[in-house]
N, C-alpha and C positions, 0 to 999 in steps of 0.2 A: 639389407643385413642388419640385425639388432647392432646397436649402438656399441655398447658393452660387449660385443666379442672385435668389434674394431678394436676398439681400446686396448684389448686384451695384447690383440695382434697386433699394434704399434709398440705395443711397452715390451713383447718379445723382439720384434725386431730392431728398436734401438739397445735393445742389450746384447744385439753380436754385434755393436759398435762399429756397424755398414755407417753408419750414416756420420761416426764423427770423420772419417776419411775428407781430406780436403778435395781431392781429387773427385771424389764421388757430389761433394758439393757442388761444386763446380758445374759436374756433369750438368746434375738437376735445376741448376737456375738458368743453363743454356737451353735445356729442355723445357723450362718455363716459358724464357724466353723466342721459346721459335715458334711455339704453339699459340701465341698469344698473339703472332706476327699472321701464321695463317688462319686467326680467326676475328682479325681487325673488325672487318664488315661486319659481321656478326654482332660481335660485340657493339659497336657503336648503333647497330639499328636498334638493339635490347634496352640504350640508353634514352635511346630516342622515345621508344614506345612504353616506358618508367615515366621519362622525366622531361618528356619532348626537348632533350639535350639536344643540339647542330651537330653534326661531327666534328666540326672545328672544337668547342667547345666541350663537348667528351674525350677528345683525345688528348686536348691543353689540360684539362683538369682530372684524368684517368686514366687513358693509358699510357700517356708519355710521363708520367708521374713515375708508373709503376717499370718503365722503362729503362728511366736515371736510377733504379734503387736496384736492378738489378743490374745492369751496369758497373756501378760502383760496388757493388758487390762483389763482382766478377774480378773484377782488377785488384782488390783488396783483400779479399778474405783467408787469403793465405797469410799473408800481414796480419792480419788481427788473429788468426787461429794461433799464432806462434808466444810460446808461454814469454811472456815479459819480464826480465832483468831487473828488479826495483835495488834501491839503498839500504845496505843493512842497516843494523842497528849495532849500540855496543851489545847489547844481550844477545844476536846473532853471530860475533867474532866468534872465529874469520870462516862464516859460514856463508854462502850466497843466497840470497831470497828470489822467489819468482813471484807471479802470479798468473798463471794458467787458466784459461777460457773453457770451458765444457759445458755443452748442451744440457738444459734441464729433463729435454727428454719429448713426453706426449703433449702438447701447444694447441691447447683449445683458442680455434682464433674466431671472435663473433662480431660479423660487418653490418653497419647500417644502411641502413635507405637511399639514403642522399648523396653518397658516392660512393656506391655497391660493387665497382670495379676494383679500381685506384687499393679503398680501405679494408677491402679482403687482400689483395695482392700484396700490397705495401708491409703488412704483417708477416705474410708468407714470404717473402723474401727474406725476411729477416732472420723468421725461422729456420727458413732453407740455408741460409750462410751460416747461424749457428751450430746447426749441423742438428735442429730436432727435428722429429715426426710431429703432423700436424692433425685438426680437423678442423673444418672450417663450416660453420654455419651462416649464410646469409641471409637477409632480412626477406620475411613473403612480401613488405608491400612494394621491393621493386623485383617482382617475379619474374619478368621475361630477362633480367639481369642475374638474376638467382639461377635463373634454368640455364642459362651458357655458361654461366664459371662450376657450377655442378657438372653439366657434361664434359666442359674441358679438363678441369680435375681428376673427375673421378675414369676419363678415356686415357689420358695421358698417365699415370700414377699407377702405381699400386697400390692399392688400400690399406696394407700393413705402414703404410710411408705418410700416402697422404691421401685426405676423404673427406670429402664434402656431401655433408649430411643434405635431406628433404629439409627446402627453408620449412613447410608448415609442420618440420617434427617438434612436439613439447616441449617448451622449454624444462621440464621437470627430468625427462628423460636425456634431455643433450646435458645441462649443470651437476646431474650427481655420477659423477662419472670420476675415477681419480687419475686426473690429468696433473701436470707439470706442472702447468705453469696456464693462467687462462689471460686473455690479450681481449678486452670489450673494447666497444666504441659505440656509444648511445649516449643515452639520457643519462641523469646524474640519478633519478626515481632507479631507474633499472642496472644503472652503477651498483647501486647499493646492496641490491638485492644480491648480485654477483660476488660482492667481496663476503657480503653475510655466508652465503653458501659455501664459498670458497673459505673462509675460516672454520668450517668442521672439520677441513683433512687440513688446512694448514698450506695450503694451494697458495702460493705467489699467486700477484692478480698487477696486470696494468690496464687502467682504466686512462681510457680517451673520452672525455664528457664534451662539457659546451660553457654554456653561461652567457650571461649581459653584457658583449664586450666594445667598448667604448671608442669611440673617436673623438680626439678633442684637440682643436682648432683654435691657435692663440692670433692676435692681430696682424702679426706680423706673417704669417703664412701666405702661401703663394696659393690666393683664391681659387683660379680658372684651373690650375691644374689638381690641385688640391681635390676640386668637381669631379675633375674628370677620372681620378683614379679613388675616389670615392663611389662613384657611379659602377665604375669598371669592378673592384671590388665586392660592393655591395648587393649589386645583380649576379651576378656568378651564378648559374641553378638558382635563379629566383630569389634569393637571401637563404635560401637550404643548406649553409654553412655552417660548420659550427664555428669556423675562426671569421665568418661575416659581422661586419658594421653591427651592433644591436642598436646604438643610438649615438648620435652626434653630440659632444657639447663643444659651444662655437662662443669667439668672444661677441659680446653687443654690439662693436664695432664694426665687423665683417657679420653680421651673421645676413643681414638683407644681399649681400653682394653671393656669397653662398648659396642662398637660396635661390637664387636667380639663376648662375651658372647651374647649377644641379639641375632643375629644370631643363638649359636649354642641352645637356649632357644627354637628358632623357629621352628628349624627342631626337637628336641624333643618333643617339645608339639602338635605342627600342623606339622606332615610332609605329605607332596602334598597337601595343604591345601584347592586348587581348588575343588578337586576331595575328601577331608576329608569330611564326612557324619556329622562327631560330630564337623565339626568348622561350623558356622553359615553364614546364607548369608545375603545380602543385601535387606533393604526390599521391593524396586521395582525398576522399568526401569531409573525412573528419579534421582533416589539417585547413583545406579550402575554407570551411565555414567557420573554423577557429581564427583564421584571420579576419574575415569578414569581420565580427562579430566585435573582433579587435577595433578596427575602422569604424565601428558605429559608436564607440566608445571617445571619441572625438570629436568635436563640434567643429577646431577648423583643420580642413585635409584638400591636399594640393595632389589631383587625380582620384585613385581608390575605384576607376570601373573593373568589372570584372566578366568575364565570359565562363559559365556555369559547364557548358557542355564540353569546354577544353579543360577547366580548373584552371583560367591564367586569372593573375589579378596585376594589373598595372603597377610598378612606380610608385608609391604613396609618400608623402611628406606631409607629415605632423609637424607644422610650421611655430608652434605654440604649446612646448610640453613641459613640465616639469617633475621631479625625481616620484613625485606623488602620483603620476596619473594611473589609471590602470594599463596601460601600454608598457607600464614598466614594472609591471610586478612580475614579470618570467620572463624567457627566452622566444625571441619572437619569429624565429627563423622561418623568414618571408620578405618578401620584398615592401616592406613598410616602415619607416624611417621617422622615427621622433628626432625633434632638434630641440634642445637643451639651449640657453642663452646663457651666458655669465660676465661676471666684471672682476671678480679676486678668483686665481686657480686656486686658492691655498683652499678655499670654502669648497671646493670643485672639490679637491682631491680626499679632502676628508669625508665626503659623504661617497666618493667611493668605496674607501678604503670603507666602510658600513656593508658596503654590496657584498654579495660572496663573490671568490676571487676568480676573474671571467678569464677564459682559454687565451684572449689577445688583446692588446689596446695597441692604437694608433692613434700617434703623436702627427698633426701636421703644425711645420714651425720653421722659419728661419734662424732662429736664434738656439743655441747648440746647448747653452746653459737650460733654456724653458724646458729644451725635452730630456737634459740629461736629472732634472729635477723631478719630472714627471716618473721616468724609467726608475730611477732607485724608490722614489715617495710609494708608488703602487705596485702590487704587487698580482702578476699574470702570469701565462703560460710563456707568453711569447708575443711579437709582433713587429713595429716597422717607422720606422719618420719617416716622413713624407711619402709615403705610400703603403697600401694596405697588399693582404695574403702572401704579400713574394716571402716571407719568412717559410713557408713550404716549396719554395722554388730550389734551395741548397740545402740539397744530405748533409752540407757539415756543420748543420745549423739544427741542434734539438728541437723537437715536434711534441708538446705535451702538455698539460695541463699545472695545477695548482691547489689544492684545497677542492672548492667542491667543481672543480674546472678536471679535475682528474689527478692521476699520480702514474710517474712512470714515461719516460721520451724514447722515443723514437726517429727511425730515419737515418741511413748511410750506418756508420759506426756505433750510431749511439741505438738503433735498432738491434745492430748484432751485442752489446752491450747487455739490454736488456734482457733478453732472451739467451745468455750465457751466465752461468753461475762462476763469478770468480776466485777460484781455489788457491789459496796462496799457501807457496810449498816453501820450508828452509830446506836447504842440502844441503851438510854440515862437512867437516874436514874428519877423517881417522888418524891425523899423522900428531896431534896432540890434545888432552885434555884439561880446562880448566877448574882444576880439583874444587875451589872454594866456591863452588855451585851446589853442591851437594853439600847434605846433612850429615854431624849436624850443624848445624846456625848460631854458634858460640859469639859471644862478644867481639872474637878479634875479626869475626869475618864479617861482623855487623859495620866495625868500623871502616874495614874495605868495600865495602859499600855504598858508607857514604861519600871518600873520597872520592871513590868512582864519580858517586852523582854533584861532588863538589866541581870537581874537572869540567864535566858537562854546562854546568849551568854559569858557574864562575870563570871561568876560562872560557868561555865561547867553542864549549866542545874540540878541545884540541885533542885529538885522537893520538897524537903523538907521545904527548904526557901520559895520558890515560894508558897507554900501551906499554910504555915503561914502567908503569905504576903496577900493572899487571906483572910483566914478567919480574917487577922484584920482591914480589911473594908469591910469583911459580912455585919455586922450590920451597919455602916455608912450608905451605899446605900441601904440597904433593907428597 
């Protein structure tokens, strides 16, 4: 079916406001939720034959993801549907304030490559708790994961509701379409392109990018383990992360003891990782050879074999890099690892803060000051001390980016957040009115005014005064 009469037919049926029903939400994330339960198999083989993901490993990092966010949705979204109580103001007496959550409506949602489950679903839920109609485009280069959440989608759903487009439809024909609200997650090149279009209708846009993001390793850190959940991080899908390791900086003092551990992490976890069934591969010809190409760029490199006919590339450590190499001039998502040395953080931090501002940095540190130092001086999406990715392990922990890392969080509440336009209503009282609001704006009502804002600011806002102060030129002006 042409794109444009889907559209058409989402944007009539959220306007017989089926879909802002709490109850009706509900339904659809349990209906989400069951279909996704009997097509487990399915699902995780589609992973496997993308991304030669384990099942262990697709389900840790995709559907049990998409699991916990429908989950906490379920149990929540009646709570967060219900309009919220704020503090008035004196310019609100004695009127109450709210602010009320409402669906933006049609939610163009567009998922990438590298975790084509999880980053379609995780949006869609979001959606679906907000209470809007969606459509969801997936990426062609992980196809056989594109073709199970299109058939799940579009079997399960009604297409006025929810509809997932042919991954190889046009990008020209899926972006000019007037949608809600659009929800990306790619490259920051193709970010761009999204917000550009989306500013001719004036389309809300939340972008999930990527970027250079940093691990950085002061003396005092706890080596061996520090290894181990740098390793454990770092390989996840190969480094096809966007909140993956991009480069380590390590003190001079540890960095040989580091290097060591990383190593002996590597052969325990992936050993022949070429020819490893359960470590993951690249996910096509032109990404494969763009790391390569990376690696030859190197003189000294710790591993770097590769097997052509799976696309895996081993482990790499770049034992000897600095800010200048070309390993560091983009986003290297892969499993290839420059190590940075240093002696002052303060030189560390300022030549970050140069970098554009990357999706995560990981602090490893015993000392609470080194990383609470680190955490205010730079500026990221998000991340972790002493251990990398689990900042996407808790919904109640925002998911997003920063500057050219993205705009816009996600995840548990702060997903339904985004995807809700917040309406904030007064509702006034009819039992009396305060005449000296109206016109017109004579001197004596100039001076009541200021008093008003004398009270406020000089008296620490004693509403008490100020309320006296009112009623004793009630009667004057009325």
């Amino acid at each position: 079916m042409e794109l444009k009469s889907v559209v058409e037919k989402q944007k009539e049926f959220f306007n017989t406001d089926a879909t802002k029903s709490v109850g009706y939400r509900i339904s659809m994330l349990r209906k989400l939720e069951n279909v996704i339960k009997e097509n487990e198999k399915q699902i995780l083989s589609a992973l496997n034959s993308d991304l030669s993901k384990s099942d262990a490993e697709g389900y840790l990092t995709e559907i049990g993801i998409v699991y916990g966010e429908i989950r906490e949705a379920l149990k929540n979204v009646k709570k967060w549907s219900k309009p919220r109580r704020v503090r008035g103001s004196l310019g609100t007496f004695p009127a109450k304030s709210y602010v009320y959550s409402e669906p933006y409506g049609v939610v163009l949602i567009i998922s990438p490559w590298n975790y084509p489950f999880n980053l379609s679903f995780s949006p869609l839920v979001a959606a679906i708790a907000a209470g809007n109609c969606a459509v969801i485009k997936c990426s062609k280069e992980s196809k056989n994961t594109s073709k199970i959440i299109r058939d799940i989608i579009n079997k399960t759903f009604e297409e006025e509701y929810i509809y997932c487009v042919d991954s190889e439809l046009d990008y020209d024909e899926i972006l000019h379409q007037r949608y809600d609200f659009i929800f990306f997650t790619g490259s920051a090149r193709v970010g761009k392109i999204i917000m550009r279009v989306a500013s001719e209708n004036l389309i809300p846009v939340s972008l999930e990018l990527g970027g250079k993001s940093p691990c950085i390793i002061d003396e005092t850190a706890d080596i061996k383990l520090s290894a181990k959940r740098i390793v454990w991080g770092k390989l996840l899908n190969a480094g096809q992360t966007c909140v993956s390791i991009d480069y380590i900086v390590v003190h001079k003092n540890v960095k040989e003891e580091l290097i060591k551990y990383l190593q002996k992490e590597i052969g325990l976890r992936y050993p022949d990782a070429v020819n490893n069934k359960s470590y993951p591969k690249i996910i096509n010809t032109h990404h494969y050879e763009r790391l390569l190409n990376l690696i030859k760029t190197e003189s000294k490199v710790i591993g770097g074999k590769s097997n052509d006919r799976e696309r895996k590339i081993e482990p790499t450590i770049f034992p000897d890099v600095d800010f200048n190499h070309e390993i560091m001039k983009g986003e290297i998502f892969g499993p290839l690892l420059p190590i940075i040395e240093y002696d002052d953080i303060d030189k560390v931090i300022n030549i970050i803060k140069e970098i554009e501002k990357p999706l995560a940095c990981y602090i490893f540190s015993q000392r609470k000051e080194n990383a609470e130092n680190i955490i205010n001086s730079l500026s990221y999406g998000g991340g972790c001390v002493n251990d990398t990715i689990m900042q996407l392990a808790n919904s109640h922990v925002p998911f997003g980016g920063v500057g050219n890392s993205g705009m816009g969080s996600y995840h548990g509440k702060h997903g339904f957040d985004l995807l809700s336009h917040k309406k904030g209503i007064v509702k006034n009282k009819t039992i009396f009115d305060l005449p000296f609001r109206y016109a017109p704006f004579d001197l004596k009502k100039l001076n009541v005014f200021k008093r008003i804002m004398w009270y406020i600011y000089m008296n620490k806002c004693c509403y008490i005064k100020i309320i006296i102060f009112i009623i004793k030129f009630f009667i004057d002006f009325k």
